[in-house]
SEVEXSE-632350 format. One record per residue (C-alpha): x negated, y, z. Coordinates in steps of 0.2 Angstrom, whole numbers, plus 5000, padded with zeros to 4 digits. Layout:
XYZ...
***
This chain:
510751735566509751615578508551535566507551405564508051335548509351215547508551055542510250985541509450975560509751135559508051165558507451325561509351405560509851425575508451495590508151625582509151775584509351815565510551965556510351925537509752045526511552125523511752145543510352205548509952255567511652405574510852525582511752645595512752745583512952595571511452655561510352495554508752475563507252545556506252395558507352295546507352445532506652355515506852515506505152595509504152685498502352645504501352565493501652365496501352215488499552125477498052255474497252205456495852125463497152025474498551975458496651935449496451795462498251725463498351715443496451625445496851505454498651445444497651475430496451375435497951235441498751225427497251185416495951125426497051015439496950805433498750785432500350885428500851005440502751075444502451285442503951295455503451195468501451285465502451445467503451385485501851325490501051485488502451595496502851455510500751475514501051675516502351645530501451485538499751625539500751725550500751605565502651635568503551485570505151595566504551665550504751535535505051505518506751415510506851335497508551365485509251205493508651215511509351425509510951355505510951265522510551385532511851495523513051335529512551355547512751535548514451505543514751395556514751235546513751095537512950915538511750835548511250795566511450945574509650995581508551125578506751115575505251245573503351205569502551225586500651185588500651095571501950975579503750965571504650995588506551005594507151175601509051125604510151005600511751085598513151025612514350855603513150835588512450695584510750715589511350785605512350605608510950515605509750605619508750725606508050865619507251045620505251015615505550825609504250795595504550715580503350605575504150505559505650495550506250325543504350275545503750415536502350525547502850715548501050755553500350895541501950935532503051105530504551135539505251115523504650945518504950885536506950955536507150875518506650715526507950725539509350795528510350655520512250645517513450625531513750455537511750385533510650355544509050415551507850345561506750455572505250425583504750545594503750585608504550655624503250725638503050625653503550465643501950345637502750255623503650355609505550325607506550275593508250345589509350305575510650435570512050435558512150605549513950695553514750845550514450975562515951035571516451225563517151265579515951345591517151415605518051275616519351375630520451295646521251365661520551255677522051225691521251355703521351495691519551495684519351515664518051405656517451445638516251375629515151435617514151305605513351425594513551625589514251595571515251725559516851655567516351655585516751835588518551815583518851645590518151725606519251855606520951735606520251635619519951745630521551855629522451695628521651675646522051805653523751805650523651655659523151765673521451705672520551745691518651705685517751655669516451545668515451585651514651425645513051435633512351275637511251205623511751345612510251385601510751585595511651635582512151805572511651985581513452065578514251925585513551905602513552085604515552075600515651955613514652045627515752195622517352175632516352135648515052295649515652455653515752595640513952685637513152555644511852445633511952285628510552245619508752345612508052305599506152355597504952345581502952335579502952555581503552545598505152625592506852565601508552585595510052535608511852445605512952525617514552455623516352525618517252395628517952445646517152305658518152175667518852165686518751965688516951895692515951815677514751675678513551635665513151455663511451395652510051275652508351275644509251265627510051405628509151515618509051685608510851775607511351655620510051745631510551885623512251855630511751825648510251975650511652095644513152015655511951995672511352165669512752275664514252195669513652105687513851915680513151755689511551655679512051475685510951335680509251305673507851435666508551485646507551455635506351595630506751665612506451835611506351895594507551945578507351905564508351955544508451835530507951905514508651825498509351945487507552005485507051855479508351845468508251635464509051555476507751545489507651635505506451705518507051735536505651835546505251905562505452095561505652145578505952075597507452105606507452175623508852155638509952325644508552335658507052335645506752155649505752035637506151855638505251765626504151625631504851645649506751635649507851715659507951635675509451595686510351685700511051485706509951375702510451205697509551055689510550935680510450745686509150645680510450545668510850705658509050695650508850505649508250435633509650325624508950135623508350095606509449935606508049845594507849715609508549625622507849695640507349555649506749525669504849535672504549655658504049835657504949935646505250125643507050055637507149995654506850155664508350235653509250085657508750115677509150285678511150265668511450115680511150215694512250365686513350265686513250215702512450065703510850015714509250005710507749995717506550085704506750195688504950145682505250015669505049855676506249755674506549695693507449555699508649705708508949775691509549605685510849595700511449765695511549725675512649555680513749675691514049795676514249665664515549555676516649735677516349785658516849595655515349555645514249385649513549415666511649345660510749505668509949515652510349695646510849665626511449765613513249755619513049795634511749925632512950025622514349985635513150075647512850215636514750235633515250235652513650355655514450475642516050475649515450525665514450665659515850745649516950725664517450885673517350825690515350785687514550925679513650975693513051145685514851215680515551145700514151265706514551405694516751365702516051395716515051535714516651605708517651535720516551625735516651775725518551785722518751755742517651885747518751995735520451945745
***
């Protein structure tokens, strides 16, 4: 499964591509990969003089240290500083209760706000938020760091300690400041907790024949739920499908290649899977290809078996990349839990995965056949709503607030920050429509008013630039065909 660990964010579940331990990686002839096999016989595990030093130490803890100590939370430290010493931001260490969420996510359900996180360069940092989630409503994006939770620094902590500070019971609230590149100020986001939507697959049938089905992550369900949509489509006599991974972080091995399946001809790989020997072990396809044209929409939070997904479907079965550079995640790793037979958990990096083509995407993304950047009021920061925004101010509150007027289709003359006597006239405008007090004063009210229009407009059809490219893409494709 795509992991990061669900921190109730979704820590570090769901950019990883991830095949627990009772998985494990198919190989060709269905055989599990030899780079996930925990059944060696080589000689593993603590030397003396290495058991010697670990016993010293918690010896040396547990009677010298000047106050009490918890012996679980000694030993969690210990195993979760193993993991942290390999570097990899993938491999980590769950405690019983942060196991149990990540189980949860797997699944395809569970509570939080919706994003994913990794420790990148010391930082706490965002990888995806997933698409209708909370943290995805407020404006979380890809590579956002967070700085503090509630007003508590996450500097220095463990990806553990850091998602047990964000996890909280659905319907609280969590206040986030983070720092977003190119921004000089920090931003703060409040975010009520929510249940995370179990459904991952979302279909419709456009008026000109095109099939869109969205994908919000590769859970244990997604395979199936695939499945129906997409027969249901094409009994529709579906002409084209548009496959939509946008801001999906990954998700389970089995089930992205069960989705990729149907598309790539029989014989023909899917996915390779290759571990520290060099050795590879192919999934080949049993499905028989399809006749309509594919497209493959994604963005740079599309990550893991999303990419997985589009390597396989652009290689193998002639689809279209449309929109923005994926995001890079080109490893697997399996969660081991039964090993550790307490509860706890330990997902690690045991291999990298590999397109049909012996292409290696991590850190570099798959890049698009159609390129298409979203508009700038896609990734604009929600306003903080703590103030009113006032004329003859500078404000990074304002620039959102410049940038959503203008998505909207108001003028401005700027998307700096300054307050300007033009981005008055076009806040009395929107607050004389929305019938609110025309002050151009931007207040709470209307601030949200803005945010609600904004939202609207961006979950309208008929706006998404990207997915009108990738129509018609399809479109120039099915005419050629005639």
């Amino acid at each position: 499964m795509a992991a990061f660990i669900l921190l109730t964010m979704v820590a570090s579940v769901l950019v990883t591509l991830t095949v627990a331990d009772r998985f494990i990686v198919i190989g060709s002839e269905g055989t599990a990969a030899r780079a996930a096999s925990s059944d060696s016989s080589e000689p593993y595990g603590l030397n003396e003089k290495e058991l010697r030093k670990l016993n010293t130490v918690l010896g040396l803890i547990e009677t010298k240290y000047f106050r009490g100590v918890d012996r679980a939370k000694v030993m969690d430290g210990a195993v979760n500083g193993m993991m942290t010493a390999l570097g990899d931001p993938y491999s980590v260490y769950m405690e019983k209760s942060v196991a149990k969420q990540f189980s949860e996510t797997i699944e395809g359900s569970f509570t939080g706000i919706g994003a994913g996180v990794q420790i990148k360069e010391g930082k706490i940092t965002v990888e995806s938020a997933i698409k209708g989630s909370p943290a995805e409503r407020a404006g979380v994006l890809p590579n956002d760091v967070l700085l503090s939770v509630n007003g508590e620094k996450l500097a220095g902590l463990s990806l553990n300690d850091a998602v047990a500070k964000i996890r909280g019971p659905k319907g609280s609230k969590v206040k986030l400041s983070i720092q977003r590149s190119g921004l000089s100020q920090p931003l703060q986001l409040t975010i009520v907790r929510d249940d995370i939507d179990y459904e991952t697959v979302y279909a419709h049938l456009r008026g000109d024949g095109i099939g869109v089905i969205e994908i919000r992550q590769f859970s244990l369900n997604t395979g199936d739920r695939f499945a129906e949509e997409l027969d249901k489509l094409e009994k529709q006599h579906m002409k084209g499908l548009i496959i939509d991974v946008r801001g999906n972080p990954g998700g389970v091995l089995p089930v992205v290649v069960s989705v990729a399946q149907p598309f790539v001809p029989k014989g023909k790989p899917i996915v390779q899977v290759e571990d520290k020997n060099g050795h590879r072990e192919k999934t080949v396809s049993k499905g028989t290809g399809k006749k309509y044209p594919v497209a493959v929409l994604m963005n740079k939070g599309s990550a893991s078996a999303s990419e997985v997904l589009a390597g396989a479907l652009k290689e193998e079965a002639n689809a279209v990349l449309v929109g923005e550079t994926s995001f890079g995640k080109g490893t697997v790793q399996v969660s081991y839990d039964k090993q550790l037979a307490d509860g706890s958990l330990i997902k690690m990096t045991i291999a990298k995965w590999l397109t049909p083509l012996g292409n290696w995407v991590h850190e570099k993304g798959l890049k698009p056949d159609v390129a298409v950047n979203p508009p700038d009021y896609y990734t604009a920061a929600r306003m903080s709503k703590t103030k009113t925004l006032m004329p003859n101010t500078i404000d990074e509150n304002t620039k959102s607030l410049q940038i959503m007027l203008a998505g909207l289709g108001y003028s401005v003359d700027r998307k700096d920050g300054y307050y300007s006597p033009a981005t008055a006239d076009s806040v009395r405008s929107f607050q004389s429509k929305a019938g609110l007090p025309a002050t151009g004063n931007t207040d709470v009210a209307t601030a949200e008013k803005i945010e609600q229009q904004l939202i609207a407009k961006i979950r309208d059809e008929k706006s998404d630039t990207q997915l009108q490219k990738a129509v018609g893409v399809l479109q120039a494709k099915l005419g050629n065909a005639n």
